[in-house]
VEXDRENDREN-142659 format. One record per residue: residue number from 1; residue in three letters; x, y, z of N, C-alpha, C in turn. Coordinates in steps of 0.02 Angstrom, whole numbers, plus 50000, padded with zeros to 5 digits. Last residue first. Layout:
// residues N
{NUM,'ALA',{X,Y,Z},{X,Y,Z},{X,Y,Z}}
...
This chain:
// residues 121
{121,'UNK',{45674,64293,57453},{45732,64237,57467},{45789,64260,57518}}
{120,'UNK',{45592,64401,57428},{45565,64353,57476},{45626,64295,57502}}
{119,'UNK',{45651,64494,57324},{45648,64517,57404},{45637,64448,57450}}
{118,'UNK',{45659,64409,57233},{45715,64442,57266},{45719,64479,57324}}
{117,'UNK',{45547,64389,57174},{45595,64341,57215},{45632,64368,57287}}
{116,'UNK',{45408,64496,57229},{45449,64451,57194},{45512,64428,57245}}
{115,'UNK',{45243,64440,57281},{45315,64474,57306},{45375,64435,57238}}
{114,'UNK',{45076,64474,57276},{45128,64441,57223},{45199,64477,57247}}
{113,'UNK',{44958,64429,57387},{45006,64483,57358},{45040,64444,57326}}
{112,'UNK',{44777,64421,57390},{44846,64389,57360},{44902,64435,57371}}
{111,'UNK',{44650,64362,57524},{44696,64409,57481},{44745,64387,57416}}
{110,'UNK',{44561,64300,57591},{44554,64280,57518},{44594,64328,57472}}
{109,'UNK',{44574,64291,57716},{44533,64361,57668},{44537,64375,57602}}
{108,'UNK',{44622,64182,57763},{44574,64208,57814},{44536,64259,57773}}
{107,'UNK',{44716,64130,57662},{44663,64108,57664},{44628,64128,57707}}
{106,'UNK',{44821,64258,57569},{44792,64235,57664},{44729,64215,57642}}
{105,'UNK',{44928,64197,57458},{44856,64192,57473},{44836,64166,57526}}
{104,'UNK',{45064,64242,57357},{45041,64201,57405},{44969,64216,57423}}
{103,'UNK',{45172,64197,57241},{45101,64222,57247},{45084,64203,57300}}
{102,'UNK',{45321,64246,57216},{45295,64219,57244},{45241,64263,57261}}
{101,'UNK',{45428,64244,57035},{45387,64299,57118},{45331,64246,57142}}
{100,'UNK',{45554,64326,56945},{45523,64272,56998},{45475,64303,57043}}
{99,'UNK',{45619,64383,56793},{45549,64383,56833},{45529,64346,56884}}
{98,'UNK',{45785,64419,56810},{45731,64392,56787},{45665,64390,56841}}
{97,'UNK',{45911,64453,56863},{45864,64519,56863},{45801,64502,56824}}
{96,'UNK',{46014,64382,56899},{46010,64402,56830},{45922,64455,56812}}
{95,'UNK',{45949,64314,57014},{46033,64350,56985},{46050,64397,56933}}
{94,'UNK',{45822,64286,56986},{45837,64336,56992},{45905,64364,56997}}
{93,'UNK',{45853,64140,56914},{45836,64186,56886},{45840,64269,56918}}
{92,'UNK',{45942,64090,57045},{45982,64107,56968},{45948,64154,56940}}
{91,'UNK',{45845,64077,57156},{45909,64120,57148},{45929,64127,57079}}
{90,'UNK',{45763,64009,57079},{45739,64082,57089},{45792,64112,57106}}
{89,'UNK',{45804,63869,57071},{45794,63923,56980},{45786,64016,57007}}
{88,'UNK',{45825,63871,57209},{45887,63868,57175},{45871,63909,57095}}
{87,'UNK',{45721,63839,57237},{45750,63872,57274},{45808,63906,57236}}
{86,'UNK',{45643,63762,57171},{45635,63818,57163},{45684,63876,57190}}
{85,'UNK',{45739,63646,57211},{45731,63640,57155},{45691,63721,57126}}
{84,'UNK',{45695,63620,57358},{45760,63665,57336},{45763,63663,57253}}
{83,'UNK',{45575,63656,57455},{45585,63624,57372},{45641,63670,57347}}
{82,'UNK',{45608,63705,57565},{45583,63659,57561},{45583,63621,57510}}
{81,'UNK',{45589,63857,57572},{45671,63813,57579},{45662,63737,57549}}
{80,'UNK',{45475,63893,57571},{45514,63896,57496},{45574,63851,57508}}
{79,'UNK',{45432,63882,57719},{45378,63825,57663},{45434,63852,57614}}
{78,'UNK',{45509,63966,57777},{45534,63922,57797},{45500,63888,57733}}
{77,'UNK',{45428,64103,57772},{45477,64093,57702},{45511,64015,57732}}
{76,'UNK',{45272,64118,57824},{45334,64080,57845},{45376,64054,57798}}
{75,'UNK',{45197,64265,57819},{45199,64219,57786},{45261,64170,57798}}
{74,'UNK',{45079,64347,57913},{45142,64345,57892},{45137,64284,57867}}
{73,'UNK',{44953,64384,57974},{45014,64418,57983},{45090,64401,57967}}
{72,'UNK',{44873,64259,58003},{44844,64345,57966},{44890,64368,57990}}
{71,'UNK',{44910,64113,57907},{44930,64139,57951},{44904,64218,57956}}
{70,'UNK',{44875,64029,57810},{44817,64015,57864},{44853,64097,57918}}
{69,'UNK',{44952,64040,57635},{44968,64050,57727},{44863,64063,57746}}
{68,'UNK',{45015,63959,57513},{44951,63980,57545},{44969,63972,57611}}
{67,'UNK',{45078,64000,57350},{45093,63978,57420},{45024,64001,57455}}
{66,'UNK',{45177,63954,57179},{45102,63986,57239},{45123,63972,57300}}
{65,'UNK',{45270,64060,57102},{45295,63973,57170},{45219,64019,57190}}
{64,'UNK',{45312,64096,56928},{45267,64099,56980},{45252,64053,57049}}
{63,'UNK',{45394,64173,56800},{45402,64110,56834},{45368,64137,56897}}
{62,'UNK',{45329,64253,56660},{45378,64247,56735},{45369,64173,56769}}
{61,'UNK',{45318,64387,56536},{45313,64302,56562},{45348,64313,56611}}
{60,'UNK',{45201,64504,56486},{45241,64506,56526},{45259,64410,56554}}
{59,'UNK',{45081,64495,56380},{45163,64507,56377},{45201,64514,56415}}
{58,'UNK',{44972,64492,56482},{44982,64558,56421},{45071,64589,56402}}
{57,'UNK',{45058,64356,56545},{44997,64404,56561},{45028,64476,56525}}
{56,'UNK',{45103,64221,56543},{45100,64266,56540},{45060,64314,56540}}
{55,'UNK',{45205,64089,56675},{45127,64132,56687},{45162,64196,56614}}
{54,'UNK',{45238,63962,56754},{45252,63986,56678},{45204,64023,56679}}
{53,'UNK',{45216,63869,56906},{45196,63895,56848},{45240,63939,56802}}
{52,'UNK',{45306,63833,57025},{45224,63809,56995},{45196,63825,56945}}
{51,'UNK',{45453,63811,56973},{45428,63841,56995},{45348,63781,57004}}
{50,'UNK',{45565,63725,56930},{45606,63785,56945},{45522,63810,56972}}
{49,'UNK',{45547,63552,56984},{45541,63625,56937},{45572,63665,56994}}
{48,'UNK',{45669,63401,56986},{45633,63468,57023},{45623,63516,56967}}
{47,'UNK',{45614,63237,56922},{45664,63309,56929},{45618,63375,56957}}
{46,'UNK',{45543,63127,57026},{45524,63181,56949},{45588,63236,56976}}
{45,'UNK',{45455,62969,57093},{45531,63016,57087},{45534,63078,57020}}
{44,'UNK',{45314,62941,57160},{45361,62941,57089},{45412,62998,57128}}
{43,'UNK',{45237,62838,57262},{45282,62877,57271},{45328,62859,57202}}
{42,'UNK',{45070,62805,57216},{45123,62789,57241},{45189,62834,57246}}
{41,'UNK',{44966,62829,57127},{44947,62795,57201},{45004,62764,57246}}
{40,'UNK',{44967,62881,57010},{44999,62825,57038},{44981,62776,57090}}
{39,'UNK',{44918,63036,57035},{44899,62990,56970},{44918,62903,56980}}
{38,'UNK',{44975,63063,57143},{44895,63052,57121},{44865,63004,57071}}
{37,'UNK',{45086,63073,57108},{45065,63034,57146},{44998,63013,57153}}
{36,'UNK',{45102,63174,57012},{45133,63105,57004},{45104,63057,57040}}
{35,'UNK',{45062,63288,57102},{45051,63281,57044},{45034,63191,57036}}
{34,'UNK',{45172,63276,57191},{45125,63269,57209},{45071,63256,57160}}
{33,'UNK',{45292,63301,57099},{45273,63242,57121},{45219,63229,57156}}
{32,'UNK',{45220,63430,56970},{45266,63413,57059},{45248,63335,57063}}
{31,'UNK',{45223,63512,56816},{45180,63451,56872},{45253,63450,56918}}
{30,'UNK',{45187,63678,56806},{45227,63615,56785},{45209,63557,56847}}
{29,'UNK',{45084,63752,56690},{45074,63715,56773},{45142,63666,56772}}
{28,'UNK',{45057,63885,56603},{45081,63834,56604},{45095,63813,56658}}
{27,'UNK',{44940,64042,56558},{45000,63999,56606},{45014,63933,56585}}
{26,'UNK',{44889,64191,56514},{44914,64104,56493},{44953,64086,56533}}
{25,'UNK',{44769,64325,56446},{44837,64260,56517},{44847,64215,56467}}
{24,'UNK',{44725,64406,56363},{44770,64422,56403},{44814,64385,56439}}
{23,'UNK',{44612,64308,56323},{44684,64313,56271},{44726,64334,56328}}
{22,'UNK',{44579,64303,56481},{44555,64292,56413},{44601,64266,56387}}
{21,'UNK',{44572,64311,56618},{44610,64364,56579},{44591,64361,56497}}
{20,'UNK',{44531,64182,56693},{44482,64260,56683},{44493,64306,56635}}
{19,'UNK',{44660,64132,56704},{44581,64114,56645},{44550,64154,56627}}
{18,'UNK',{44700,64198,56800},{44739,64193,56753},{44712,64202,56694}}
{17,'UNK',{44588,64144,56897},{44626,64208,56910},{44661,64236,56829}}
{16,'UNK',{44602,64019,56897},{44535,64029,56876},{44552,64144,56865}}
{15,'UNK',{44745,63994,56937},{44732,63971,56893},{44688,64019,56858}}
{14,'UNK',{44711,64030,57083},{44772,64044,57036},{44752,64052,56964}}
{13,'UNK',{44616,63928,57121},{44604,63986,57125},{44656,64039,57077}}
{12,'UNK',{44719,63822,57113},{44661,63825,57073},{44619,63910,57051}}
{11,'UNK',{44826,63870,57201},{44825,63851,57159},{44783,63852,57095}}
{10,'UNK',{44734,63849,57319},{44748,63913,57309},{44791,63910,57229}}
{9,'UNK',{44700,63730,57342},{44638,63778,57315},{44673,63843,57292}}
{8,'UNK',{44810,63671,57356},{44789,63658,57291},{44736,63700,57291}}
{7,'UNK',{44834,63729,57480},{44888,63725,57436},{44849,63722,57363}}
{6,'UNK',{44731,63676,57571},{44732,63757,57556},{44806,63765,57483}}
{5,'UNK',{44790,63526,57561},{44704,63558,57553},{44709,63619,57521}}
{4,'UNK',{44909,63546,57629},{44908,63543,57541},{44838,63555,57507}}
{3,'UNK',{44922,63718,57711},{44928,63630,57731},{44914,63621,57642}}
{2,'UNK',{45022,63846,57798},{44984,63814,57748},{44972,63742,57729}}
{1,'UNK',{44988,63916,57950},{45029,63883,57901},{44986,63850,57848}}
């Protein structure tokens, strides 16, 4: 399972992923209360995002939920229920046949697959 250590590297890693692209990427990070908290040193209250990121890449935009599994065989869709604030933009957006997809990253082989929504919900 994934803990917030492996959460924010994989995140970062995300990121440095994106960067690489040049002109080609661009993302946008929307901050989480975890975020908030850091900065605080205390427990902020923040409306829920619809994701972790705003990602485009050679014209293609989407909405992007990172995730990081410890696990080498599967990924526990229980961690998405969790922030119903994604839960909920990824049902709508894929209702409508929009871009959602969850990046995830086996920290045992430094993989990624990118699943979209609609299969993973």
């Amino acid at each position: 399972m994934a803990d917030v250590k492996h959460g924010y590297k994989a995140e970062n890693d995300f990121e440095d992923r994106i960067t690489s692209l040049g002109k080609r990427g661009w993302f946008h990070r929307f901050r989480d209360q975890s975020d908030l908290y850091g900065r605080n040193q205390r427990l902020v209250m923040t409306d829920p995002q619809p994701a972790d990121y705003l990602v485009c890449v050679d014209g293609h935009l989407a909405l992007i939920e990172i995730k990081a599994t410890k696990d080498d065989k599967g990924f526990p869709t229980s961690l998405l229920k969790k922030r119903k604030g994604q839960v909920v933009a990824a049902t709508r957006v894929t209702a409508q046949s929009g871009p959602y997809f969850v990046a995830i990253k086996r920290e045992l082989t430094s993989q990624w697959f990118l699943v979209p929504g609609k299969i993973i919900l």
